[in-house]
C-alpha positions in Angstrom: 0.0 0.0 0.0 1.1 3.4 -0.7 1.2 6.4 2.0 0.7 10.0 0.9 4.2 11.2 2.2 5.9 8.5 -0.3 3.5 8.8 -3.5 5.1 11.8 -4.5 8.3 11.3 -3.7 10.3 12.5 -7.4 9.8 16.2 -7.8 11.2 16.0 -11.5 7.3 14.1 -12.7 5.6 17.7 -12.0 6.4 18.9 -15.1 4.5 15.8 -16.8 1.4 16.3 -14.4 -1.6 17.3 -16.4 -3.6 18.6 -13.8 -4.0 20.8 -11.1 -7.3 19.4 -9.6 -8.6 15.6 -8.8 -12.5 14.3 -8.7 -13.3 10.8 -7.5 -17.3 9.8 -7.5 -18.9 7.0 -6.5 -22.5 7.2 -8.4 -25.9 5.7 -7.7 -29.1 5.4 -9.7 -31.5 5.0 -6.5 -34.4 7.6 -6.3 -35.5 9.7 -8.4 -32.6 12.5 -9.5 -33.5 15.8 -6.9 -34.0 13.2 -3.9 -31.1 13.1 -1.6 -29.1 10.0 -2.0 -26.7 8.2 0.4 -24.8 6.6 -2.6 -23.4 9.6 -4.0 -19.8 10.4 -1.8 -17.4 13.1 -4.0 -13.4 13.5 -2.8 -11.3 16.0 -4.5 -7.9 16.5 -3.9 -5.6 19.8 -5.0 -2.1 19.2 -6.1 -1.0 17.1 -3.8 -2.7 17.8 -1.0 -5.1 15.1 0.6 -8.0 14.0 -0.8 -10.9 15.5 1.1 -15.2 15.0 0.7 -17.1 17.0 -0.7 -20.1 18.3 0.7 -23.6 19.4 -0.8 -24.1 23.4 0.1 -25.7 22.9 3.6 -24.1 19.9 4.4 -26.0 16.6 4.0 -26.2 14.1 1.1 -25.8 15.2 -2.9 -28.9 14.6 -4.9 -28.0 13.8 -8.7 -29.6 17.1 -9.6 -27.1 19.1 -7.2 -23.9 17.0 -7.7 -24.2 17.5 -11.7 -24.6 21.6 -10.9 -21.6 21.3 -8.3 -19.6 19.2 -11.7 -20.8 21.6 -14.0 -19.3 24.1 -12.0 -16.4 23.0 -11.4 -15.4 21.8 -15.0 -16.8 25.4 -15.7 -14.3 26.4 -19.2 -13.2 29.7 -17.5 -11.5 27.3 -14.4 -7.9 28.4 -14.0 -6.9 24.5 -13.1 -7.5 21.9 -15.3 -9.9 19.2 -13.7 -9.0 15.1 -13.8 -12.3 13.4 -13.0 -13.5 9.9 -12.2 -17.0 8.6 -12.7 -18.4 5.1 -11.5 -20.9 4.3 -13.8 -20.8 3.5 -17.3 -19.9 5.6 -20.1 -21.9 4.0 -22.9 -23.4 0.3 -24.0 -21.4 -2.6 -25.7 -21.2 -2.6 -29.4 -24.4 -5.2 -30.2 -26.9 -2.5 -28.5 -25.6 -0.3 -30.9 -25.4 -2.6 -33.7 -29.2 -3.6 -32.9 -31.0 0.0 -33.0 -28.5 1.2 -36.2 -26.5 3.6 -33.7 -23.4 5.3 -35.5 -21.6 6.4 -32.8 -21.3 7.6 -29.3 -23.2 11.2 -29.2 -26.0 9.4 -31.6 -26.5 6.7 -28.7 -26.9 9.5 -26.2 -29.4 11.6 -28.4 -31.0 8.4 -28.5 -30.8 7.0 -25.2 -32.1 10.4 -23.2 -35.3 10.1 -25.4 -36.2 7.0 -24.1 -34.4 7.2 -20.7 -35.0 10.6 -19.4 -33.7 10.2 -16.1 -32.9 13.6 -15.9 -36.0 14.7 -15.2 -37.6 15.7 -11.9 -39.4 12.9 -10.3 -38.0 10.2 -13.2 -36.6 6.9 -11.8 -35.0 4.1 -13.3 -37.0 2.0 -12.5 -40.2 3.5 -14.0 -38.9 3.2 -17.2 -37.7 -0.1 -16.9 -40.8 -2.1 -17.8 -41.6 -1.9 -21.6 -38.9 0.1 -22.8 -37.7 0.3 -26.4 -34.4 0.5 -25.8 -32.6 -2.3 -23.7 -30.3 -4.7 -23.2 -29.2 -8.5 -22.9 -27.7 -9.2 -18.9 -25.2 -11.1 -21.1 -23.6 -8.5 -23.0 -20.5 -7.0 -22.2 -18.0 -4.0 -23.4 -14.3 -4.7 -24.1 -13.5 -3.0 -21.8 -15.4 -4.7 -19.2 -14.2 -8.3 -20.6 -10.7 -7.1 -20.0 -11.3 -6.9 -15.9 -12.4 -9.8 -13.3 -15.2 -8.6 -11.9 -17.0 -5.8 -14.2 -20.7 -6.4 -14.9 -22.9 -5.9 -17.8 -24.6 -2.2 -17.8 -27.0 -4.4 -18.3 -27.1 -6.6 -15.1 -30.0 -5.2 -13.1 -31.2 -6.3 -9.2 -27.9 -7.3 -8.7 -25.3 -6.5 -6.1 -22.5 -4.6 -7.5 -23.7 -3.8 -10.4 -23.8 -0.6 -12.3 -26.7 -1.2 -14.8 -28.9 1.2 -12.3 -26.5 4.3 -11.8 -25.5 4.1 -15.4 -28.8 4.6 -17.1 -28.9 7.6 -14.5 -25.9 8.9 -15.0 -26.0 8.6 -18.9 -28.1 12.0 -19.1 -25.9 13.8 -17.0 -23.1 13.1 -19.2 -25.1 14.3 -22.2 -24.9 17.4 -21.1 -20.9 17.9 -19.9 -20.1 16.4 -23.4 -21.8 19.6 -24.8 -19.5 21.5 -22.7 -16.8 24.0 -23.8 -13.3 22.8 -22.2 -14.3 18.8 -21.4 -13.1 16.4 -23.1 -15.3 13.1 -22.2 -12.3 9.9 -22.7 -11.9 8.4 -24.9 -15.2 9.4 -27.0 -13.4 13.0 -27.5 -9.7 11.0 -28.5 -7.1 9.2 -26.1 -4.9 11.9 -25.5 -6.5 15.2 -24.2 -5.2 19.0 -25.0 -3.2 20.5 -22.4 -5.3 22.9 -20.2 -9.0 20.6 -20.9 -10.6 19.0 -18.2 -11.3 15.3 -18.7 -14.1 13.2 -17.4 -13.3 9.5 -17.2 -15.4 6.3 -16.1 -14.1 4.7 -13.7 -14.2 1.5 -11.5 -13.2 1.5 -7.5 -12.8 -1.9 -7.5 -9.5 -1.5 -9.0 -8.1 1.2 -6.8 -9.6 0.7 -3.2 -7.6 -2.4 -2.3 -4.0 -0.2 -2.9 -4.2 2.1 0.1 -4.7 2.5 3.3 -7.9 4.6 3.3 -9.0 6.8 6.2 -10.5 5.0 8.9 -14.3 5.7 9.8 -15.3 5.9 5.9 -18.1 4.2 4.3 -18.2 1.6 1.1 -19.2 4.9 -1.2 -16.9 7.6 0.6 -14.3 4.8 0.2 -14.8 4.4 -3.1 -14.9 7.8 -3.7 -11.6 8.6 -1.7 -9.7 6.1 -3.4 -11.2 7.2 -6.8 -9.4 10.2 -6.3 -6.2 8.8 -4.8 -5.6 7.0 -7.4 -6.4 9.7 -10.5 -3.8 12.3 -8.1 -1.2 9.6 -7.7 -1.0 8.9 -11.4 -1.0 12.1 -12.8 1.4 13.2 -9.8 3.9 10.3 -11.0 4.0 11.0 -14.4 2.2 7.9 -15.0 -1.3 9.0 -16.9 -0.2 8.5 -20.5 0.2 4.8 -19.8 -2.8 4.3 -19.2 -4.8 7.1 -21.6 -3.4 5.0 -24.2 -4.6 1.3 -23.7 -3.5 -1.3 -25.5 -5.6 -1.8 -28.3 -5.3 -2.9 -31.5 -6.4 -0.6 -34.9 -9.7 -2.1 -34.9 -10.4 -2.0 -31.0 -9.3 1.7 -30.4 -12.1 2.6 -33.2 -14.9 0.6 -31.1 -13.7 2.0 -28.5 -13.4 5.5 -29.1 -16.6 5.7 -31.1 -19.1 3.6 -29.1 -18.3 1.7 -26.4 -15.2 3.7 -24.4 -12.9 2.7 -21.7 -12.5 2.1 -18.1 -9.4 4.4 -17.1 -6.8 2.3 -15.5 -7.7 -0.9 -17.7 -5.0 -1.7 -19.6 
């Protein structure tokens, strides 16, 4: 495990840091999106100070409404320091759902998928729109990038513990409207390697990162995930080590379904 006092131990990697600024969430799809919800946690951390949580204005828990106008805030294109943030929940489907509704690419899927999954809407839950739907699924299908890890399950994969399939269909309209945004680049969708000085917004999944440090005591599975979220993206970046791992590797064919339709968990490779 690594401690913060050792992480950043070789001064000469600042010149390679991309960022100024680190965002770790841990998402949730439960409730409808203005109703507070105890599975959203937020950690940010500032150069290389300690990652610390992020609070709703009054204190309390983040709705999905709130945390997207906190994000949109923050990622704001007039924001001196460029923003590295994680999002657990998926960034898009696997290439057969786009394969059976005749979907060219990425920002056609989510034009698509908000008109049938407005869950972005005041008083719209997942689960309402679940039964009949036009657009879904099989439990079975999975994204490359989801094949390439142990554990990942299908976006798909509903009523299931650990899986994502709820705060993805969520979350999907959220991201709509930050990959309209001047100054974000949403990887890999927008290309692997970011311009200096753009934010980027990045799916993640905790899984990989909570088990590699010692994470403050007292915090719950979502500030946890959250916390480590953030660790991890600071560490990387810090060390010099991003690059590796904005550049998976893919062959010619992959990195095309990859970039236009199904994206990339960040720190699969």
């Amino acid at each position: 495990m690594t401690s913060m006092a050792s992480a950043f131990a070789n001064p000469r990697t600042r010149s390679s840091c991309r960022f100024s600024r680190y965002i770790g969430i841990d998402y949730s799809g439960a409730g409808s999106p203005e109703a507070r919800n105890s599975g959203l946690a937020v950690y940010e951390a500032t150069g290389d100070g300690a990652p610390r949580r992020v609070l709703p204005d009054g204190g309390g828990r983040w709705s999905r409404v709130s945390l997207a106008s906190w994000l949109e805030q923050s990622l704001d294109a007039g924001a001196a320091s460029p923003v590295l943030a994680g999002i657990d929940h998926g960034f898009s489907f696997p290439d057969a759902y786009f394969r059976r509704y005749g979907l060219a690419d990425w920002r056609q899927f989510l034009e698509d998928f908000v008109r049938h999954w407005p869950c972005d809407r005041i008083g719209v839950k997942v689960e309402d729109r679940r039964l009949g739907n036009p657009r879904g699924g099989e439990a079975h299908w999975l994204r490359l990038t989801e094949s390439w890890t142990p554990s990942a399950k299908s976006v798909f994969r509903f009523d299931q513990q650990g899986s994502v399939a709820k705060s993805t269909h969520a979350g999907l309209p959220w991201l709509r409207r930050l990959a309209f945004m001047e100054g974000i680049h949403i990887w890999p969708f927008d290309g692997f390697r970011p311009v200096r000085g753009a934010h980027l917004v990045a799916e993640v999944y905790p899984a990989l990162f909570h088990r590699r440090y010692r994470v403050p005591a007292g915090l719950g599975n979502h500030e946890r995930d959250a916390w480590s979220v953030c660790r991890w993206l600071q560490e990387t970046d810090r060390n010099g080590c991003l690059d590796r791992y904005l550049e998976p590797p893919l062959t010619p064919h992959e990195r095309q379904l990859v970039r236009r339709r199904e994206g990339w968990i960040l720190g699969v490779a």
